[in-house]
N, C-alpha and C positions, 0 to 999 in steps of 0.2 A: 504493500500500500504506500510505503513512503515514496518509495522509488517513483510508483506513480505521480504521488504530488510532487519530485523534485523534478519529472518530465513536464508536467503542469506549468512550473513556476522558470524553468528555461524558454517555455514557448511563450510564456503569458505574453507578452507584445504579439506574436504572431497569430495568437486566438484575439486579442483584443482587434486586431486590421479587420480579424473578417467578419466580427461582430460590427466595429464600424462602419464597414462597409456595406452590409446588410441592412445598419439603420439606414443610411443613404439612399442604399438603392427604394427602400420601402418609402421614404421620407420623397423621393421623386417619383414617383410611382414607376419605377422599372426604369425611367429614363438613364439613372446611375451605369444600367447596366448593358447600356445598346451599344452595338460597335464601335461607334463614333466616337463615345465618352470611353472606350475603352482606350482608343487612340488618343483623347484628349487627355489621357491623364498619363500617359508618356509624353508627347510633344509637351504639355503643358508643365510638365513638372522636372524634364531630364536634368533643369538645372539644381534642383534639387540634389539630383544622383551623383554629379559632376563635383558640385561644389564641397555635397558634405563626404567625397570620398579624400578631396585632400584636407579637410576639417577637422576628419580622422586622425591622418597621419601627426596634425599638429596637437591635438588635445590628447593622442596617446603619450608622448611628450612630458606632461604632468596637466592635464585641465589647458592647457595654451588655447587662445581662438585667435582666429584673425578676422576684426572690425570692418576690414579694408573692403573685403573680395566682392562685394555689390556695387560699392560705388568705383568700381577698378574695371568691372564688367560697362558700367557705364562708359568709362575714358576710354576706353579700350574699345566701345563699339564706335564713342566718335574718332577716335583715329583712325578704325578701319571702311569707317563712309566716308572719310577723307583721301585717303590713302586711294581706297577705289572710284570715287562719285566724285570729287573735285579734283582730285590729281590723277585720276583716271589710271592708274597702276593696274597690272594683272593681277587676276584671282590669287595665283601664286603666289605671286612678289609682293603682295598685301597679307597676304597669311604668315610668310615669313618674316616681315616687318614687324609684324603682332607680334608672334613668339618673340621676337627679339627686345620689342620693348616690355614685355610680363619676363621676362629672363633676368635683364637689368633690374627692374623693379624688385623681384624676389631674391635677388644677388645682395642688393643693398638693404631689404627689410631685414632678410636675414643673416646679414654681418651684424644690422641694428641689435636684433634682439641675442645673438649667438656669442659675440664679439665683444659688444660694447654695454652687452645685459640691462637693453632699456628691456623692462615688462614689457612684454606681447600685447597686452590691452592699448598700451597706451602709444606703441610704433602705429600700430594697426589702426588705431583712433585719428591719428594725423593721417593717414590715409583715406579714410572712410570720410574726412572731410574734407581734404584737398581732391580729391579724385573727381567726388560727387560738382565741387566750385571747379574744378578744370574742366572736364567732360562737359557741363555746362557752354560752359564758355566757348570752348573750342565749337563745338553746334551754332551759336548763337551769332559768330564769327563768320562762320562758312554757309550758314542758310538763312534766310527771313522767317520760316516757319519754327527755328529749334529741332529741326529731325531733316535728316537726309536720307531722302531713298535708296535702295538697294536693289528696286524692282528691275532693272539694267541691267544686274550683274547674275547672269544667269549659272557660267560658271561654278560663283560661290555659291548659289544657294542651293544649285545640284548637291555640292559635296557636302553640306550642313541642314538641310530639309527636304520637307518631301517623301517620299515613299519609292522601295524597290517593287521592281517588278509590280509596278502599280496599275491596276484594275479598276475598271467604274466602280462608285457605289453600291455593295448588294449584291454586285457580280462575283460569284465565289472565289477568289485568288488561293490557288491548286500549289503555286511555290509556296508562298506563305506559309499554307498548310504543314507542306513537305516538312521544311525548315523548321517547323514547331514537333514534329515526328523525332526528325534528328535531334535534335536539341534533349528531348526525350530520354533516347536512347544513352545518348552521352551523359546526361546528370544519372540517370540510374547505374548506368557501369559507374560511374566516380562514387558514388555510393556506397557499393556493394564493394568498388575494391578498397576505398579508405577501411574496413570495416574487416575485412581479409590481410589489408596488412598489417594493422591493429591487433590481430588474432595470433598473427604469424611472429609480431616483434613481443609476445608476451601483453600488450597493454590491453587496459581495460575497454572491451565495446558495447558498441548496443548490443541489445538482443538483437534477433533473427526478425522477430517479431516487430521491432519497433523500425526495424532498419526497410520494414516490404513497407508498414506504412507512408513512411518518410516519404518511399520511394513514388509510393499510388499517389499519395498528397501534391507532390511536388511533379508525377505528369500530368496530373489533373488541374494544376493551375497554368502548365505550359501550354498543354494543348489547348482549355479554355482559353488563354489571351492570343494565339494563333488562331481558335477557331473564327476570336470578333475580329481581329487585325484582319483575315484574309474577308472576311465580312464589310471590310470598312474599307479596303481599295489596297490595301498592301502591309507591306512589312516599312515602317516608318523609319529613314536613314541615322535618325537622331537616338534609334531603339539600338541601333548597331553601335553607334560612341559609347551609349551609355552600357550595354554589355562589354566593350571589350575592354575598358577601362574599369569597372567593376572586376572582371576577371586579373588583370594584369596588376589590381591593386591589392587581390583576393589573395595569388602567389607569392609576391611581396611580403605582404605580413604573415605570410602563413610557411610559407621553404623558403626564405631566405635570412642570413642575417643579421639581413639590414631592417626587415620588418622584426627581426627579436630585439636589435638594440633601441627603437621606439617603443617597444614595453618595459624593458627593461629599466630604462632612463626614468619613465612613467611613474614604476615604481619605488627606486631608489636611483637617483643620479649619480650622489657620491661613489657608491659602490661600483656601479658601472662605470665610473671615469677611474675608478682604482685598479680595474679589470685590464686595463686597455685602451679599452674604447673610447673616442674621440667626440664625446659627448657635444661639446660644442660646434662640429662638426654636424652631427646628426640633426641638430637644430637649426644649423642654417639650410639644410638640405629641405625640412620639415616646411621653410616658410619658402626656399624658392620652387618647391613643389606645390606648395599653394596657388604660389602666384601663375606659373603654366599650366595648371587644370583651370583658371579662373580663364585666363583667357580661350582654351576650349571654348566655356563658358558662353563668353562673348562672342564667339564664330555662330556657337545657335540659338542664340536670345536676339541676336540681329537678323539672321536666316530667318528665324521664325516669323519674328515681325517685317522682317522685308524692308527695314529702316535702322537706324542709330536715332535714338532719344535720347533725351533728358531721365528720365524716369525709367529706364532700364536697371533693373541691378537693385529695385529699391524695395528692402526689406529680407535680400537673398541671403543674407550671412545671418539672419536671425532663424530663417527655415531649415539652410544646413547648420547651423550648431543644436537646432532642438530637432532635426532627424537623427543627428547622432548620438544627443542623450538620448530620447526617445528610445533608441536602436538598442540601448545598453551598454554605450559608450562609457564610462566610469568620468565624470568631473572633474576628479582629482589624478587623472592619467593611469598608464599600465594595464585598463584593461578592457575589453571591445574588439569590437569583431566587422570584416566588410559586409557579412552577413544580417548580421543584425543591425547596422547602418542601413542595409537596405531593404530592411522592414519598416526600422524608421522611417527614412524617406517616402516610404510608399504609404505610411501613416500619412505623413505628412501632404504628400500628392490628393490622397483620397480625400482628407477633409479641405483639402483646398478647392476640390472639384465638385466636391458633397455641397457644400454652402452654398457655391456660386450656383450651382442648379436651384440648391434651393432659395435662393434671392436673397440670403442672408448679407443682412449689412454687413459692408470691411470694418467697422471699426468691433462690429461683433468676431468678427472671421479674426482678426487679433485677440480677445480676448480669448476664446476657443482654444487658442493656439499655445500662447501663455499658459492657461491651464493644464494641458497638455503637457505640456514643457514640466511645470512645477510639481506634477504627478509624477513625471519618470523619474526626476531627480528627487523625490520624496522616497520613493521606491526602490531607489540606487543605495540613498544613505540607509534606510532601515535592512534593506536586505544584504549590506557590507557587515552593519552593527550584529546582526544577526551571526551571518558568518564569523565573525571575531568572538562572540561568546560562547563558539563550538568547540 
């Protein structure tokens, strides 16, 4: 019986999504749930996926966030309407300019906070308000309107939105399908053989039992978001970022290590900088990894919109820090997972897309969220306290 409640209270965020999500779908009468809104809540929310994967890397760390990465998503979509819409530069040669000025940026935050040991809050804060007064400016500079279009740049927005293999409306798309099949295939073998080599190296596994659920659970939500994706005109190009950088950031922290000495650090620095390890090194890595997933970031928040605004980026660093406590990120660093970052996240998508169906006021859609936020982290500290009086 305990055993069951200790599988209970590792999934609890994962039961609580599809509880959430059920009130939604019920709360819009089924609308929650039609292909469209299935697509809407990848396109609408990938930045969530993006942002709070290197949010991760930074709060595993010891609790570090970075202030900066919405209003940096802002500057960074007016430089790249610049770059391409007034100085008319290649998709290419515009993508490359990006990376290079989020490389710079994340070079010098994180010599800031690594080097010269300003707090993370308060580097990231200077940020988060020059970015938002640049980006501004630089818009307001180059267009009459504050936003420059993107509709011209065909190019970019192939490679950051859109849909593969794209299909009318309704029209069943057969790849998509496919691709949701394979997909399948492959998380039940990783599965089955995490659970075999676990067996094999002596350490402890799931049951048998708990490993075929795992298994049913997680093709049953693949194939369901494949069956409305291919239902809704494709497999959406922005679904492909946000998996392969989930994945590339999943093996990182999890076989390599580089992702062990951002836990490690998490939970004792000194001892880790006694070990070897180049602790302040791994810190500056932490914020200029930030800063080039942020600008990702900005290639599909300006895609999306088909524009550089003003009001891009505003409120993003507040939804990836609380998808990743949400997720079970630990506050106080050392401990969290890509996995459960992206259950957060997808908390986090689903009530963003819950409300807006249902007409709920934004300034209620912050409260909501806040609450949210203060629950997981209510839930963090009593279930560490917990832990400790074992």
């Amino acid at each position: 019986m305990a055993k069951y409640l200790d599988t209970l209270k590792k999934n609890a965020m994962l039961i609580i999504l599809v509880l959430v999500y059920i009130f939604f779908t019920v709360g819009t009468k089924g609308a929650m749930f039609s292909p469209l809104n299935f697509n809407a809540l990848i396109t609408q929310n990938a930045y969530v996926f993006i942002l709070a994967t290197g949010m991760l890397m930074c709060m595993l760390t010891g609790g570090n966030i970075d202030l900066s990465c919405g209003s940096f998503v802002c500057f960074m979509g007016a430089v790249g309407g610049i770059l391409m819409v007034v100085k008319e530069l290649p998709a290419g040669a515009s993508i490359a300019l990006m990376l290079l000025v989020g490389i710079i940026y994340g070079s010098i935050l994180g010599f800031l906070v690594a080097y010269v040991n300003i707090p993370p809050w308060i580097a990231t804060l200077a940020g988060y308000l020059a970015f938002r007064g640049w980006g501004t400016a630089l818009l307001s500079a180059n267009s009459t309107t504050g936003s420059i279009s993107l509709a011209n740049s065909k190019s970019f927005l192939k490679i950051f939105s859109g849909k593969l293999f794209e299909t009318p409306i309704n029209q069943f798309n057969t790849v998509c399908f496919v691709i949701g099949i394979i997909a399948s295939v492959i998380v039940v073998v990783t599965i089955f053989m995490g659970r075999m080599n676990k067996v094999k190296k002596g350490y402890e596994a799931e049951s048998m039992v708990s490993v075929i659920v795992k298994s049913v659970l997680s093709v049953a939500a693949i194939m369901l978001f494949a069956y409305k994706l291919a239902k809704a005109g494709g497999l959406p190009v922005v679904l492909v970022w946000v998996v392969a950088i989930v994945l590339i950031y999943s093996f990182i922290t999890a076989k390599t290590n580089l992702g062990r000495y951002f836990y490690t650090i998490g939970v004792n620095k000194e001892a880790t900088g006694l070990s070897g390890v180049d602790t302040r090194l791994i810190m500056f890595f932490a914020y200029l990894n930030m800063a080039v997933l942020t600008v990702i970031t900005s290639y599909i928040v300006i895609a999306r919109f088909q524009a550089a605004n003003a009001t891009a980026g505003n409120y993003y660093e507040m939804d990836a820090i609380a998808a990743c406590v949400v997720g079970g990120v630990s506050a106080y660093g050392g401990s969290g997972s890509v996995f459960g970052m992206v259950i957060g996240a997808t908390l986090i998508g689903v009530i963003n897309l819950g409300m807006q169906l249902m007409g709920v006021d934004a300034d209620w859609q912050k409260i909501v969220k806040g609450g949210v936020l203060l629950g997981a982290v209510v839930f963090d500290i009593l279930a560490t306290k917990k832990n400790a009086t074992k």
